[in-house]
C-alpha positions in Angstrom: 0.0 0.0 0.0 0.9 3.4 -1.0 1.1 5.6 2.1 -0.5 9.2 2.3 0.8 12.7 2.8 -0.3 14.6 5.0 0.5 18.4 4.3 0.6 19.9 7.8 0.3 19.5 11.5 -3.5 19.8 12.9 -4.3 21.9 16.0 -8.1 21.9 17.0 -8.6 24.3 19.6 -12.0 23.1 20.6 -13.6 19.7 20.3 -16.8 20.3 18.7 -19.4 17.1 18.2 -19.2 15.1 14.5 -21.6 13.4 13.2 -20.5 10.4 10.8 -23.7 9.5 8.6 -23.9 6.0 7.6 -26.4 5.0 5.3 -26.7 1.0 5.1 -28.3 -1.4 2.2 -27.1 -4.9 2.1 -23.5 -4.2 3.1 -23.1 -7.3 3.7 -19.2 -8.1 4.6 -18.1 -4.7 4.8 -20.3 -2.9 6.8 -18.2 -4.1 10.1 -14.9 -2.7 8.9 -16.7 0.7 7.9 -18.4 0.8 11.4 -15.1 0.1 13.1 -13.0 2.6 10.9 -15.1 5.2 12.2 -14.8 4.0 15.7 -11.1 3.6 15.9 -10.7 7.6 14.5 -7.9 9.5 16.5 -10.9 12.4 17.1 -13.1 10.7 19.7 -15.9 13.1 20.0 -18.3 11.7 17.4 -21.5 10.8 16.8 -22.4 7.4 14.6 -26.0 7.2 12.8 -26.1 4.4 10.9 -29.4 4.2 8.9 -30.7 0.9 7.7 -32.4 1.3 4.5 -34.4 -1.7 4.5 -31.2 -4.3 4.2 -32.1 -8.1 3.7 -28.9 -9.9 3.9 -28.6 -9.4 7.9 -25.5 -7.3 8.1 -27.7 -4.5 10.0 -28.4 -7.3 12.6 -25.2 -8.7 12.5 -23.2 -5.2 13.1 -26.0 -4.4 15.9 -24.7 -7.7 17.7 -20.8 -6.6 17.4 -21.3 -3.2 18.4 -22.2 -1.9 21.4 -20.3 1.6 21.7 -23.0 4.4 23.0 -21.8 6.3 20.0 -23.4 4.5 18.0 -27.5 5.0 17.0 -29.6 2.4 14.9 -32.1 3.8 12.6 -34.3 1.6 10.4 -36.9 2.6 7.5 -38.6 0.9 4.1 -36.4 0.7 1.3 -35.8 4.1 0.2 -32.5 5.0 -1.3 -29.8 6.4 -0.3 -30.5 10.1 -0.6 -34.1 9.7 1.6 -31.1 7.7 4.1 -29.5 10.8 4.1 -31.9 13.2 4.8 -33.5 10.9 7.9 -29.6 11.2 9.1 -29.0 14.7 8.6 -32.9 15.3 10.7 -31.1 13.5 13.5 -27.7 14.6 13.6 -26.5 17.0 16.7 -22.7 17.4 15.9 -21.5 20.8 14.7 -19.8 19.5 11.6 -21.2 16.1 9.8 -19.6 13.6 7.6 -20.9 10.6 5.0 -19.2 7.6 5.8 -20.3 4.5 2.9 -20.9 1.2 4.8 -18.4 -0.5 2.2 -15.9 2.2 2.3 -13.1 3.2 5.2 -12.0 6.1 6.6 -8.5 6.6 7.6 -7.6 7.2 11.7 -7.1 10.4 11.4 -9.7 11.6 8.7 -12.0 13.7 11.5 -8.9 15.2 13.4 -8.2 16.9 9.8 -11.2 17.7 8.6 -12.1 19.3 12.0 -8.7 21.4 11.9 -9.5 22.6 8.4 -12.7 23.5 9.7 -11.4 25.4 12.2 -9.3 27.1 10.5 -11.5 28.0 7.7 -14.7 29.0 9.5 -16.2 30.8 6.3 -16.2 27.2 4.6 -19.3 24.7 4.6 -17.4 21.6 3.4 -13.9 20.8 3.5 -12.9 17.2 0.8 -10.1 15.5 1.0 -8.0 13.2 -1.2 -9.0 9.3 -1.5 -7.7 6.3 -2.5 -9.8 3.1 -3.9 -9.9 -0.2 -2.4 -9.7 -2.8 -5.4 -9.4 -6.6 -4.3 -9.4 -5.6 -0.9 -5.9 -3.6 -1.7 -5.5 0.1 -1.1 -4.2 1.9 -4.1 -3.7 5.0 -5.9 -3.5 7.8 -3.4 -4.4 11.3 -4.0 -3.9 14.1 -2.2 -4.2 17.3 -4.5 -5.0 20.1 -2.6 -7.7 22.9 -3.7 -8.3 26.7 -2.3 -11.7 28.3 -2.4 -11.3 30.0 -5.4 -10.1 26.8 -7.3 -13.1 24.8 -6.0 -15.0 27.9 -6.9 -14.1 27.6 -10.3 -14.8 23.8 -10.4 -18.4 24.7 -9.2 -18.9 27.3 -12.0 -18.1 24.4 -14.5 -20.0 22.4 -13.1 -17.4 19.6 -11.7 -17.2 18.7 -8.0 -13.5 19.4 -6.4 -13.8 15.8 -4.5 -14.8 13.1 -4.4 -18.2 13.2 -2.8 -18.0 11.5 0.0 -15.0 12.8 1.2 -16.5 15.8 2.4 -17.5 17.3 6.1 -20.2 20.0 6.0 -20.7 23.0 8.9 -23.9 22.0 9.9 -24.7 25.7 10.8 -24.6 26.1 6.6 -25.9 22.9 5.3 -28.0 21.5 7.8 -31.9 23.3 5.6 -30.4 21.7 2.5 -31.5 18.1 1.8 -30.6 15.4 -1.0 -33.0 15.2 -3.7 -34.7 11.7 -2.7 -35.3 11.4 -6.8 -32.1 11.3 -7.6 -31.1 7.1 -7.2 -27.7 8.1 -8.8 -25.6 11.3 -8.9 -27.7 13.2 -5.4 -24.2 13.7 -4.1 -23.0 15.4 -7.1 -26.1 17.5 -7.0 -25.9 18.3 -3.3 -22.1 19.6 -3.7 -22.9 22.2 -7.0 -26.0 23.4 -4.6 -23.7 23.7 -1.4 -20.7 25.1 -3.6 -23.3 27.8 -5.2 -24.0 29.3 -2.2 -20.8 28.7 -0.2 -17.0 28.5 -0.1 -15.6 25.0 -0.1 -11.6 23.7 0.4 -10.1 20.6 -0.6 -7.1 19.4 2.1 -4.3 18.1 0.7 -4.3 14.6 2.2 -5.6 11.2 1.5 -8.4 10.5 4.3 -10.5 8.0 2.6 -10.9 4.4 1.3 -13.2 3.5 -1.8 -14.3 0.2 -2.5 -14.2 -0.1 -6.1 -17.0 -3.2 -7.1 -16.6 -3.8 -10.5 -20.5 -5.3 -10.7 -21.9 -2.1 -9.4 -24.8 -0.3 -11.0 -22.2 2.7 -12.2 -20.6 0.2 -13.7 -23.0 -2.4 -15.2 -25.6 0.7 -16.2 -23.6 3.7 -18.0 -26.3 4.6 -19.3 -28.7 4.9 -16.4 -25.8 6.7 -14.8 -25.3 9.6 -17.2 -28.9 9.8 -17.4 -28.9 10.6 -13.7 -25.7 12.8 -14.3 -27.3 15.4 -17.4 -30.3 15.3 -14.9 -27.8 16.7 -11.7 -26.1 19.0 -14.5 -29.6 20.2 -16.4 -30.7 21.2 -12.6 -28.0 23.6 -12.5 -28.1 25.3 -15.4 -31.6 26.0 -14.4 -30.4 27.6 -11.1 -27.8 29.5 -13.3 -30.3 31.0 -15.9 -28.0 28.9 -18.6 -29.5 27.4 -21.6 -28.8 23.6 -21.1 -27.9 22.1 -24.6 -26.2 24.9 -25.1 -24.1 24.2 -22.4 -24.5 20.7 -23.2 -22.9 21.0 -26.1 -20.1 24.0 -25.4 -18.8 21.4 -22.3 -19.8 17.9 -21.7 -17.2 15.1 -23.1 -18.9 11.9 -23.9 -17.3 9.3 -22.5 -16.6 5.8 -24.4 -15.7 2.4 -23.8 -13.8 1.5 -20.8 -14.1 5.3 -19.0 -17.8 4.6 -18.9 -17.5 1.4 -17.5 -15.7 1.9 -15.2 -16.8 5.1 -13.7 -13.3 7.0 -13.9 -11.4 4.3 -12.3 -8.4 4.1 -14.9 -8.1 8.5 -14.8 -8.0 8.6 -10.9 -4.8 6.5 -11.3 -3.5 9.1 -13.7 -4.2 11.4 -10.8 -2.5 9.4 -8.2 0.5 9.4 -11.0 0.6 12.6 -10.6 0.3 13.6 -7.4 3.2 11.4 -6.4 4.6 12.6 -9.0 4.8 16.3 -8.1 5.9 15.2 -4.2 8.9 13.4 -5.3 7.5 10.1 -4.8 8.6 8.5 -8.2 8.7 5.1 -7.0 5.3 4.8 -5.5 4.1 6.3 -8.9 5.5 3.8 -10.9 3.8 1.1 -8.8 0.8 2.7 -9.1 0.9 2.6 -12.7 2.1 -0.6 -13.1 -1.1 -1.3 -11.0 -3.3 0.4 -13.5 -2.0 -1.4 -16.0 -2.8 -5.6 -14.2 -6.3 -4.2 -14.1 -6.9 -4.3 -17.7 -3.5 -4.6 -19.6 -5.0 -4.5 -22.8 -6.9 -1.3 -22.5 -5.1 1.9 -23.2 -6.8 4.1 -20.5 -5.2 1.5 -18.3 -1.9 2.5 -19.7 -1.8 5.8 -19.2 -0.9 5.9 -15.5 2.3 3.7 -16.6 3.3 5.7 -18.9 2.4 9.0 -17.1 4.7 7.5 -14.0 8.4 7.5 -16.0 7.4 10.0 -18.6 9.3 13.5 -19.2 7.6 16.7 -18.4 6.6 17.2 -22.0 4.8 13.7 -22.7 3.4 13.9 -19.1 1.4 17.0 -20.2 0.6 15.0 -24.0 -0.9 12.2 -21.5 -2.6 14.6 -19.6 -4.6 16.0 -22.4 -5.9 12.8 -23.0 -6.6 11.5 -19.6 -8.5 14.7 -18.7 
């Protein structure tokens, strides 16, 4: 495993209460390790509302049995979705800041202690992000750790792009906490959530890696591109709307259509091209060039699964030629 940078040392002056939202549907085999990343976090004032959205493989049950920190709160309700998950979470939370935490994904020990700091020290922010790396055959890989200021996140917002990954991010609950998830949304309601938070408020990306995601390769983003980007013209029609833009003008002027294996996989192969580069720019040449090389045993006769490789021990000049296309 590739470690993580972390970019400075974290002072919280006060401990305010986080609350880690957990929405749960038939986790099934991870949902432990999620629950017990959160609990073995370095920042120890938190809150954990895990919300069963009407699971059938008994890993709500299960986790209930191995569990008993007071911490902890059990919420159960029909078949929903996630976003309807979210909101019932968000209705219960008390902490000052809150945080999504996927029951298949992990955070890393020390996500809240940065995330709070950053928080702290930006108190004009509602959401700070983070970097991430993915968790593919139960191996952590590709680290990034790319950090953004408010005006570069601003600028992702205006073009309609999120700065992070979505769940990455902790909100200021004193910002965020009338805004809801759009329960119609089955796909894409965090990417609509961040452009309507980032509209009205400053964000920040830190520059560290403080999350795992678990990559399944029969997911619905995966196995349904289609029903995906239909979800994803419906987040970015919404804000064009907002904006008083014409949408297939817009349409048109910026959105790439994506082919082949970059639909399939849901931007896998290009976040390895980011990890290439971020180790890249810190000096870490090594730990790029494993990372490419692990690009490349994922589908080694796919070009977009060559580009980290060749990104890893390129010059400057066909760094920026791979870049282009990898964008």
């Amino acid at each position: 495993m590739t470690s993580c940078l972390a970019t400075s040392n974290k002072s919280i002056s006060v401990v305010p209460l986080v609350s880690v939202l957990m929405p749960a549907y038939n986790a099934g085999q991870y949902l432990l390790p999620a629950i017990q990343s959160v609990l073995d976090q370095t920042y120890s004032n938190l809150e954990l509302i895990i919300i069963d959205d009407g699971s059938t493989d008994g890993s709500i049950d299960r986790a209930m049995s191995a569990f008993q920190d007071p911490r902890i709160s059990w919420y159960r309700q029909a078949n929903s979705g996630k976003p309807m998950a979210m909101n019932t979470a968000i209705e219960s939370a008390r902490g000052e800041f809150y945080v999504l935490q996927d029951a298949d994904d992990l955070s890393h020990p020390n996500r809240l202690t940065s995330l709070v700091a950053a928080m702290q020290q930006h108190p004009d922010v509602a959401a700070v992000f983070s970097g991430h790396d993915l968790i593919i055959h139960n191996r952590r890989v590709a680290p990034t750790f790319r950090a953004k200021n408010a005006d570069r996140c601003r600028e992702d917002i205006e073009q309609v792009k999120m700065p992070a990954h979505d769940p990455t991010a902790m909100y200021r609950m004193s910002l965020v906490k009338s805004v809801r998830y759009a329960p119609e949304l089955r796909l894409g309601e965090g990417y609509d959530y961040i452009l309507r938070i980032g509209e009205q408020h400053p964000v920040i990306v830190v520059g560290e890696c403080l999350y795992s995601y678990r990559v399944h390769w029969s997911s619905l983003t995966r196995s349904d591109p289609t029903g995906r980007d239909r979800f994803v013209r419906e987040v970015q029609r919404r804000a064009c709307e907002r904006r008083g833009i014409d949408f297939e003008n817009w349409l048109a002027t910026h959105a790439r259509s994506r082919t082949g294996r970059s639909r399939m996989d849901n931007g896998v192969a290009a976040h390895f091209v980011k990890s290439v580069q971020d180790l890249r720019n810190h000096g870490q040449r090594l730990a790029a060039l494993t990372t490419g090389l692990r690009c490349v045993r994922l589908q080694p006769f796919d070009f977009q699964y060559l580009k980290a490789a060749i990104y890893s021990v390129s010059p400057d000049w066909l760094r920026s030629r791979v870049k282009s296309f990898s964008a």
